[in-house]
N, C-alpha and C positions, 0 to 999 in steps of 0.2 A: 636538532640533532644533525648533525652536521652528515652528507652523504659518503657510503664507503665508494671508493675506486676500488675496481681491482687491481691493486696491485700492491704484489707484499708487503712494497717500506710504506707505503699510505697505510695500508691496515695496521702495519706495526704500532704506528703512533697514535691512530684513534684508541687501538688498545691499550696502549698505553696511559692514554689521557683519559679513558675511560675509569682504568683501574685506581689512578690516582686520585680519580672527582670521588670515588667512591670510600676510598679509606677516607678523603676528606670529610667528607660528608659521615662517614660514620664515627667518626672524632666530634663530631658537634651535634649526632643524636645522642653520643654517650655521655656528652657535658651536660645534654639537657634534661633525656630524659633515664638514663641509666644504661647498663647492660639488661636486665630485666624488660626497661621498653622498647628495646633495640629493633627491631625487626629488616629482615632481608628488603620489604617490603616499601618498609620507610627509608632505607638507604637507597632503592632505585629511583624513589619518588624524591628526594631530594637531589642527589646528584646527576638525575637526568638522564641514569645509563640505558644503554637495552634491556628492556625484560631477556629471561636470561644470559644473561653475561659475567652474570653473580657467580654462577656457579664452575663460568669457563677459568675466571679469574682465581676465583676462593675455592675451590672443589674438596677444602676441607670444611666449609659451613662459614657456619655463623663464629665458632672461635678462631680460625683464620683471621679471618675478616678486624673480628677485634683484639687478637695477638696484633697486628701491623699497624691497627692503630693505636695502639696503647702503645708500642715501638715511637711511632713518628712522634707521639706526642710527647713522648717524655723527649726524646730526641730534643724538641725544638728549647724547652725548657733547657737541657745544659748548652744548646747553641747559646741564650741567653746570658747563661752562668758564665761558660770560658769567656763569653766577649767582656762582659765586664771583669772577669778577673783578669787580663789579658792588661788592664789600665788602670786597678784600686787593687783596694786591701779587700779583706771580709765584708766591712759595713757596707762596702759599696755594691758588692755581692748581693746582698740581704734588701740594700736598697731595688736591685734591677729585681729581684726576686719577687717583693712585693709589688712591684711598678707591674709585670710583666700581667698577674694574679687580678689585680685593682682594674688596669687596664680591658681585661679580656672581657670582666664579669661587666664593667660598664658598657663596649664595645654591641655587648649583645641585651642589651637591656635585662641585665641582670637573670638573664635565662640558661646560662651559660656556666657549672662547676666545674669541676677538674674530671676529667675522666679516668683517671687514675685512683681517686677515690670511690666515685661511682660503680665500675666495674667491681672494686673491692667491698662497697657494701652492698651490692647485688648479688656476687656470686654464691655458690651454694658450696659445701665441701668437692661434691661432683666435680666442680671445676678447681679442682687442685692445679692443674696447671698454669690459669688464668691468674688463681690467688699468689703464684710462685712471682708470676710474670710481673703483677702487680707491687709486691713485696722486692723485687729486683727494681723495679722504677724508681720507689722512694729511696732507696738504699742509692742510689745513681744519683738522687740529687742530693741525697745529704752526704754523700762521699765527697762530691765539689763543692758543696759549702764547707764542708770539715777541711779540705786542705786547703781553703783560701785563712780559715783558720791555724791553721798550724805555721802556713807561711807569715803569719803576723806574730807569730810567736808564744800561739798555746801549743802546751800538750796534748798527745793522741789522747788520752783519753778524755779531757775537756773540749778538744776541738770534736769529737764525737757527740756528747754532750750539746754544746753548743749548737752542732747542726740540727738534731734530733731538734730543740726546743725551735727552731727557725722552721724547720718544716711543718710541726706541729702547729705552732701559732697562727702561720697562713693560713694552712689548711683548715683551723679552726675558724678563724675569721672570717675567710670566704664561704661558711658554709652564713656566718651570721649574717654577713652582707646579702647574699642572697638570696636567706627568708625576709627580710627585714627591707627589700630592695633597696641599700643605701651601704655606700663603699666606708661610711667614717668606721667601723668595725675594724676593714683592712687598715686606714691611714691611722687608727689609735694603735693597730698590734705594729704596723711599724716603724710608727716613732718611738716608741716604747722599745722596741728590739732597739733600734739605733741608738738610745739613750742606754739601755742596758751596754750592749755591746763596747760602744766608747766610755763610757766607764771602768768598763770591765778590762779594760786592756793593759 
């Protein structure tokens, strides 16, 4: 842990790197182990922060905490999307989508789902706002898949379609690849998209 100086712009920045190790770190308990296993407790223990510092930063709890990482994380996902739309059509969207998905879950030794889904099969009604947040995420990404569709020259309501079936499918896959600890799940759902997709065009 690195030592504080006194003085404001030094503190600024450990607080800051603090606050960041921490939503990071609690983006990769919630890919692991869910919102349900989430705890304050395992976020300080994995990110390294001060005991409490949690509560200086997050002072609304634990759904703070996982409101901004559910944020960052969907976030990184459409950095993924614009940059490959920014140079292909759709397929190639679909392709970085799946690469991105395939990638992470091997990356962590298959320990690792989507946190986006996680929180959404954990939470309870209680957490109506969480569920909102979560249902706002997926809608975020199948909105930049639908309009790399439409830019290819489907309609709104099949480019909707189409994203809807692209999200699904990963999401489905990554859950198989990562009981099953082996990626050909993801690499069968999308060559089969890409096969679909170019066809379909």
């Amino acid at each position: 842990m690195p030592t504080i100086i006194v003085n404001g712009a030094m503190m600024l920045v450990i607080a800051k790197n603090s606050r960041d190790d921490m939503v990071r770190a609690a983006i990769e308990l919630l890919c692991e182990r869910g919102y349900a296993g989430t705890s304050f407790g395992d976020v300080i223990e994995r990110s390294g922060a001060p005991r409490g510092s949690i509560y200086h930063h997050f002072p609304g709890g634990k759904q703070q905490l996982v409101t901004e990482a559910v944020q960052r994380y969907t976030a990184g996902i459409l950095r993924a999307l614009d940059h490959a739309a920014e140079s292909g059509g759709a397929v190639d969207l679909v392709r970085v989508f799946v690469d991105v998905v395939r990638s992470g879950l091997r990356a962590s030794d298959f320990r690792r789902g989507c946190a986006i889904a996680a929180v959404t099969l954990d939470a309870t009604p209680a957490d109506a706002a969480l569920l909102e947040l979560t249902a706002e995420s997926f809608q975020a990404w199948r909105s930049r898949i639908a309009a790399a569709f439409r830019r290819d020259g489907a309609t709104e309501a099949r480019a909707r379609r189409l994203a809807t079936l692209v999200v699904a499918a990963v999401e489905g896959a990554l859950i198989l690849a990562r009981a099953e600890h082996d990626v050909a799940p993801i690499t069968d759902v999308g060559r089969e998209l890409e096969e679909h997709l170019s066809d379909s065009r």
